[in-house]
C-alpha positions as CSV (number, residue, x, y, z in Angstrom):
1,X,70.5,-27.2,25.8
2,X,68.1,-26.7,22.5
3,X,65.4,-29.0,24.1
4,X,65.4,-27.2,27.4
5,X,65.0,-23.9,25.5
6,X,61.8,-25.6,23.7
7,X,60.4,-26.5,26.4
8,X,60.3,-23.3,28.3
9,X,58.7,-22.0,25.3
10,X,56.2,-24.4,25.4
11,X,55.1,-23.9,29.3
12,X,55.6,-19.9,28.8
13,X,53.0,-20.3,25.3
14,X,50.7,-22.6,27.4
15,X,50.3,-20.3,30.4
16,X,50.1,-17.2,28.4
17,X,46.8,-18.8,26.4
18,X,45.6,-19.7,29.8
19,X,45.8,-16.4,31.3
20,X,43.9,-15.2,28.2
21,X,41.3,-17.9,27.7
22,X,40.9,-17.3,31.9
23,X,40.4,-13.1,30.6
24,X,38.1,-13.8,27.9
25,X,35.5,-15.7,30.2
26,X,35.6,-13.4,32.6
27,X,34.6,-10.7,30.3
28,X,32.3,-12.5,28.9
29,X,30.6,-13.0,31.8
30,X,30.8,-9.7,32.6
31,X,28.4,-8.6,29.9
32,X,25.6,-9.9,27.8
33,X,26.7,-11.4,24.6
34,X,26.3,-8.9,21.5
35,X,25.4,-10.5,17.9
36,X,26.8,-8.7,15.2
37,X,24.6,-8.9,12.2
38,X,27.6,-8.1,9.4
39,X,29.6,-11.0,10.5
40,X,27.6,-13.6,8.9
41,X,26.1,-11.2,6.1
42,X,27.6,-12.0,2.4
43,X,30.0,-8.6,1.9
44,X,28.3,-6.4,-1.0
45,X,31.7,-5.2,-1.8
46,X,33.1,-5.7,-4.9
47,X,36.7,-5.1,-6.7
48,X,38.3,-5.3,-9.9
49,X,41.6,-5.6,-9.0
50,X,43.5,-6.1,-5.6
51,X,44.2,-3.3,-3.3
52,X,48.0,-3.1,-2.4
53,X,48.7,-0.8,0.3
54,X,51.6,-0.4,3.2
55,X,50.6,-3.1,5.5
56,X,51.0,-5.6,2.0
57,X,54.8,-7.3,2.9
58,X,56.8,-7.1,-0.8
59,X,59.7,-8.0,-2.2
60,X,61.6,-6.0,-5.0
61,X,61.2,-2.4,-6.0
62,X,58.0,-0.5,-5.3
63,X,58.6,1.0,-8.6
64,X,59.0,-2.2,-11.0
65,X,57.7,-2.3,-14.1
66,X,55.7,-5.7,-13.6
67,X,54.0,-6.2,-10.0
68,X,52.9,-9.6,-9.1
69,X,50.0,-10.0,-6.4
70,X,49.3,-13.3,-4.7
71,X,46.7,-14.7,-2.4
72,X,47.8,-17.6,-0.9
73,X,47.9,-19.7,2.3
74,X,51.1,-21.4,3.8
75,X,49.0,-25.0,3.7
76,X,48.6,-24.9,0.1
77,X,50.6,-27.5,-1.9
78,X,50.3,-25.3,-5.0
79,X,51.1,-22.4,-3.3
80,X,54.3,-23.8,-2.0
81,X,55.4,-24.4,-5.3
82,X,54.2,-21.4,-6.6
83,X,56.6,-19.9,-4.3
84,X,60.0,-21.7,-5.3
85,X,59.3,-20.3,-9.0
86,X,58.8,-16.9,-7.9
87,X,61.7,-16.6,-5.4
88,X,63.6,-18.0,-8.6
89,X,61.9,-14.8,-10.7
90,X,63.2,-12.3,-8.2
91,X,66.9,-13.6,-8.2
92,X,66.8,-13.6,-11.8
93,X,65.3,-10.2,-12.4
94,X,65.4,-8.5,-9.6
95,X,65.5,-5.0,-10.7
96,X,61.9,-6.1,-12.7
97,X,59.3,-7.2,-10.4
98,X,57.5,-6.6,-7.0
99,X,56.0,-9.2,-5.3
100,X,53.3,-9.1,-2.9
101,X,52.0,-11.4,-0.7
102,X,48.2,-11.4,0.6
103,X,46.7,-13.8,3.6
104,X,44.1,-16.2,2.3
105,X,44.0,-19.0,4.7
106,X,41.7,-21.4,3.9
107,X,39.2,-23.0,6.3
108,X,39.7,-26.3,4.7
109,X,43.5,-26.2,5.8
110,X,43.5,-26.5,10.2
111,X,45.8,-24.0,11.2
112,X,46.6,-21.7,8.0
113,X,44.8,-18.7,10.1
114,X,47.2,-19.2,13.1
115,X,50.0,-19.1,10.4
116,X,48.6,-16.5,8.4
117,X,48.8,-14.1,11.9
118,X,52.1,-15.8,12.7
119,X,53.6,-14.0,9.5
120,X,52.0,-10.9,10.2
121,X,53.1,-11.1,14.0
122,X,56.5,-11.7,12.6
123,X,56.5,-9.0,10.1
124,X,56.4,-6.4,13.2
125,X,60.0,-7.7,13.9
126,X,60.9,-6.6,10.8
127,X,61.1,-10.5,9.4
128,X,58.0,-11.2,7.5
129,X,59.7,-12.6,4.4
130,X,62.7,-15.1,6.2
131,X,58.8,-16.8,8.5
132,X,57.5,-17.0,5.0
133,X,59.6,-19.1,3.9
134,X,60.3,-20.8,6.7
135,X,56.5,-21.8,6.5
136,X,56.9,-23.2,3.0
137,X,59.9,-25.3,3.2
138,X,58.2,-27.4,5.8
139,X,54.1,-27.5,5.9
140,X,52.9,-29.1,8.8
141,X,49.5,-28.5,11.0
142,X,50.6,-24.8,12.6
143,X,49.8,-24.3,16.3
144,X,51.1,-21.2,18.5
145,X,53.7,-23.6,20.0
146,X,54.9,-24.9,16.7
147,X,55.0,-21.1,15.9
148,X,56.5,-19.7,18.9
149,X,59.2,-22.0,18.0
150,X,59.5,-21.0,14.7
151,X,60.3,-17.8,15.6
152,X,62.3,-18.6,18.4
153,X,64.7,-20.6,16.1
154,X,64.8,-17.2,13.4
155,X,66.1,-15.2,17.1
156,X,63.0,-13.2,17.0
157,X,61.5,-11.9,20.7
158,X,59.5,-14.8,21.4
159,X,58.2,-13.0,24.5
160,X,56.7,-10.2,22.0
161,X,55.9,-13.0,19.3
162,X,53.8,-15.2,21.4
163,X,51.7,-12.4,23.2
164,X,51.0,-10.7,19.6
165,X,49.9,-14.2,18.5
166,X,48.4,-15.1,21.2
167,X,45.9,-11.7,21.5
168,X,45.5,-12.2,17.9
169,X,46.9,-8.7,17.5
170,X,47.4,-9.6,13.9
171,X,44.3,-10.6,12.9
172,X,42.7,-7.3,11.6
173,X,44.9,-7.6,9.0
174,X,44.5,-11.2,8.2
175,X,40.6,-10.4,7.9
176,X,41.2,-7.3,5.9
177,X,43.3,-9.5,3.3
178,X,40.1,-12.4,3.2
179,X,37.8,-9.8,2.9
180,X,39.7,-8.3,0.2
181,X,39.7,-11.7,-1.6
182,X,36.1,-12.2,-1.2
183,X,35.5,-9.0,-2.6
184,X,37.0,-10.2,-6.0
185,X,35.5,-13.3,-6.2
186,X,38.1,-15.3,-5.7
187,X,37.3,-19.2,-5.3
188,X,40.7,-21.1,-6.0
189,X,44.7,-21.0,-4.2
190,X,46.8,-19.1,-5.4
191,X,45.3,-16.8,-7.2
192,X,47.8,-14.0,-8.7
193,X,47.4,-11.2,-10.4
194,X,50.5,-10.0,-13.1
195,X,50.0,-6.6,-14.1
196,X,46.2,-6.8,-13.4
197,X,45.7,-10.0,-15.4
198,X,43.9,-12.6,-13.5
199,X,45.7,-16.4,-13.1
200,X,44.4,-18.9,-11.1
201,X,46.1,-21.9,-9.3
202,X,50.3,-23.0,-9.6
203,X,52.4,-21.0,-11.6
204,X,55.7,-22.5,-12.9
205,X,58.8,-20.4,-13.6
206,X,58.4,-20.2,-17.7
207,X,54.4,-19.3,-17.0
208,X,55.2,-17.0,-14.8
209,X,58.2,-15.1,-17.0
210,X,55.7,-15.4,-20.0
211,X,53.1,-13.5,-18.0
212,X,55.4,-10.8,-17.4
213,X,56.3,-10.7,-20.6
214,X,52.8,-9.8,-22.3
């Protein structure tokens, strides 16, 4: 039965974090605890525009004629929005525009980091964009269980899933994407950029058409 397949998940998610939390202390303990000074320092880095590169998940052609960037978490009302207009964009015109996604969980949303490396986790079964919208069509607070299930009901390899989520094997990329946004300043979610033109906050269908328009 489905509830007896959740629940396995559950106990196989809890005692995996346990063996892991149990790991981490012992290394820990093992050495003496090292500070690393450029964690905490403001990033000097600066950028113009966003830097799309392979590890970026997209949908459309590589070689459209208008490319729309988005930083965005998967707690963000406006962002959920945001992202029924553009799925709308790419059935209409699909031969037009790329669209790229970028990771930029907030900390004032509990759990958009864990879901932000869920994607990404995701993405290395080949099924980044079918957990992205799963995320948006129901927001709730995002755990590794409430993950691991997730993924478990999209017939991914839960096994894989929950020990790349739970080893955080995905969070280089998640920190590359933040630092990325830091880099150009950005302050509100989503922010997109349409052809290298800056637009901040929810974009409806007609605004985003218009934009590609220009």
């Amino acid at each position: 039965m489905h509830w007896k397949r959740t629940l396995l998940i559950i106990v196989a998610v809890a005692l995996g974090t346990g063996v892991l939390a149990f790991s981490w202390k012992v290394a820990r303990t093992a050495q003496a605890p090292v500070q690393d000074a450029s964690a905490s320092a403001p990033s000097s880095r600066h950028l113009d525009a966003p830097e799309v590169t392979f590890v970026d998940p997209y949908k459309g052609p590589k070689d459209a004629k208008n490319t729309i960037v988005e930083f965005g978490d998967y707690l963000c009302a406006f962002c959920q929005a945001s992202n029924q207009a553009i799925d709308q964009l790419l059935r209409d015109r699909p031969n037009d525009v790329r669209f790229v996604w970028k990771n930029d969980p907030s900390p004032l949303h509990p759990g958009a980091d864990t879901a932000a490396e869920a994607s990404m986790c995701a993405a290395k079964q080949g099924a980044f964009w079918n957990f992205h919208d799963k995320l948006f069509a129901g927001q709730q607070t995002y755990d590794q269980i409430s993950m691991t299930i997730t993924a478990d009901n999209l017939g991914l390899d839960t096994a894989a899933f929950s020990r790349c989520l739970s080893s955080h094997d995905t969070q280089p990329l998640v920190a590359r994407t933040l630092s990325e946004a830091q880099a150009l300043g950005i302050q509100a979610l989503p922010t997109f950029y349409i052809n290298g033109t800056r637009y901040e906050g929810e974009l409806s269908y007609d605004q985003l058409l218009e934009a590609i328009s220009r």
